[in-house]
C-alpha positions in Angstrom: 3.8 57.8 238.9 0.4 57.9 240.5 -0.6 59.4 244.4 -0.5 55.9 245.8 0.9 56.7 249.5 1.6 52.7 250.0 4.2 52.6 247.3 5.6 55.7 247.3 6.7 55.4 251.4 7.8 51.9 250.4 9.9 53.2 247.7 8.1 50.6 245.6 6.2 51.8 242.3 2.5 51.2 241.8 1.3 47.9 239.8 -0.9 50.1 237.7 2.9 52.1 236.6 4.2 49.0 235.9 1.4 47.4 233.8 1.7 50.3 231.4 5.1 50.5 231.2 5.2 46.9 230.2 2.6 47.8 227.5 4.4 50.6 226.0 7.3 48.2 225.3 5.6 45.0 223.9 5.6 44.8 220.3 2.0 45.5 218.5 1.3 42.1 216.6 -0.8 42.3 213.5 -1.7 39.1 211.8 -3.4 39.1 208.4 -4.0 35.5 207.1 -1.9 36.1 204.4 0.9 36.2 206.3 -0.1 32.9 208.1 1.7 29.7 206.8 -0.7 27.4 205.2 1.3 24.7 205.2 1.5 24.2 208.7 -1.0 22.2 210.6 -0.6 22.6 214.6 -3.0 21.7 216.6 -4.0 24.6 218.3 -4.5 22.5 222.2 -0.9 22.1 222.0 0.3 25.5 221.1 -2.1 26.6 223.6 -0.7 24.2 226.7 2.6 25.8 225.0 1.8 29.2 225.9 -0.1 28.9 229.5 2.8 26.7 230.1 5.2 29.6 229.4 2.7 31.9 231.3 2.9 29.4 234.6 6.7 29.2 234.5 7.0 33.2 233.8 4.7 33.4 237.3 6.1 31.5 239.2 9.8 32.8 238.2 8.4 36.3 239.2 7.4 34.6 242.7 10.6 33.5 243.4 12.4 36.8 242.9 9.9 38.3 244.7 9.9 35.6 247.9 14.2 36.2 247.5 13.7 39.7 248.1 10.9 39.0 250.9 13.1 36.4 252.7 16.0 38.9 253.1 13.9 41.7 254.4 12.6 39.6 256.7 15.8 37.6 258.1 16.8 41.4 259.2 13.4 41.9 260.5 13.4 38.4 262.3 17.0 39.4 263.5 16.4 43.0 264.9 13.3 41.4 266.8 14.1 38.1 267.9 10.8 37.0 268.0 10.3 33.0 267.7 7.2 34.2 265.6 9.3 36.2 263.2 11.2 33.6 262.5 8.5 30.8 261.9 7.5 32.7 259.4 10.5 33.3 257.8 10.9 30.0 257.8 7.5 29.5 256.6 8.4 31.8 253.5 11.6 29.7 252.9 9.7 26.1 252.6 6.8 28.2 249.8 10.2 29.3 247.7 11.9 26.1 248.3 8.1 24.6 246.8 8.1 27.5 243.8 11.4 26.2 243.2 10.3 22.8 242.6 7.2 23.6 240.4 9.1 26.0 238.1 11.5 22.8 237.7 7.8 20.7 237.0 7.3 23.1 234.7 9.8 23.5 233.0 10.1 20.0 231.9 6.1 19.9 231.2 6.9 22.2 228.6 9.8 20.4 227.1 7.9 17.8 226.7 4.8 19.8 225.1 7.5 20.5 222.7 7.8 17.1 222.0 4.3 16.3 222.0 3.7 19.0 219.7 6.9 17.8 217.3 4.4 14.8 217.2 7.4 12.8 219.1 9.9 12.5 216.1 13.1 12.0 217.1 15.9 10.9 214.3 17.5 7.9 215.6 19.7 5.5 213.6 20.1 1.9 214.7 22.7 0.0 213.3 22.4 -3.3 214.3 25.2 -5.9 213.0 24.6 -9.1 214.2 26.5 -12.2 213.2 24.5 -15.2 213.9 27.0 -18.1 213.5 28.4 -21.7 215.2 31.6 -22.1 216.8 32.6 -24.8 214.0 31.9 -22.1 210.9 34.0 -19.7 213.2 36.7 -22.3 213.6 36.4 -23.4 209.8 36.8 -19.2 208.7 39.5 -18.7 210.9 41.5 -21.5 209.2 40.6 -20.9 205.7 41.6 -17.1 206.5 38.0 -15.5 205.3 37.7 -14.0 208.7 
């Protein structure tokens, strides 16, 4: 932990702690270009819309938890107040989560269909279409000689 008075009264821990810690547990990646696929042809825009799509919707999750937390601390601090300005704000904090809410939801299906986009829009789909095209007399004349 470092000296940072802010945090350490709040009980919270420094950004700087958590930034390393995060970077101690990622995985290293090494790429050599033998290991990379030949094969495959992405185009790189797409993969790359793909990840700061993922990087958007990770953010804004992170909001959200973070507004949940703020929201509660300051219901009790709205509560032990009663201040008409308290709870404005509150409820000014409860209309910017209810607004995170709905762009994670945007974003979330921006990236499905990225996905799509980068699948190049393939889906499988089988159409069976059976159509009889046929007059009421050639029904009437198949029913009677029984080739129905």
């Amino acid at each position: 932990m470092s000296n940072d008075k802010i945090a350490s009264t709040l009980g919270l821990r420094p950004l700087a702690d958590v930034r390393e810690e995060q970077a101690e547990t990622l995985p290293a990646v090494v790429e050599t270009k033998d290991q990379l696929p030949v094969a495959q042809e992405a185009d790189p825009n797409v993969e790359e819309n793909l990840r700061d799509i993922e990087l958007a919707k990770s953010n804004i999750q992170n909001i959200i938890e973070l507004g949940d937390d703020a929201v509660k601390e300051m219901v009790s601090i709205a509560k032990q107040s009663e201040s008409p300005r308290a709870f404005e704000v509150v409820s000014t904090l409860m209309k910017t989560l209810l607004d995170a809410n709905r762009d994670f939801v945007e974003v979330s299906s921006k990236k499905r269909f990225a996905k799509e986009e980068a699948n190049g829009g393939k889906k499988e789909t089988n159409v069976t279409n059976n159509n009889l095209i046929i007059s009421t007399a050639d029904l009437l004349k198949m029913i009677k000689d029984g080739n129905a």
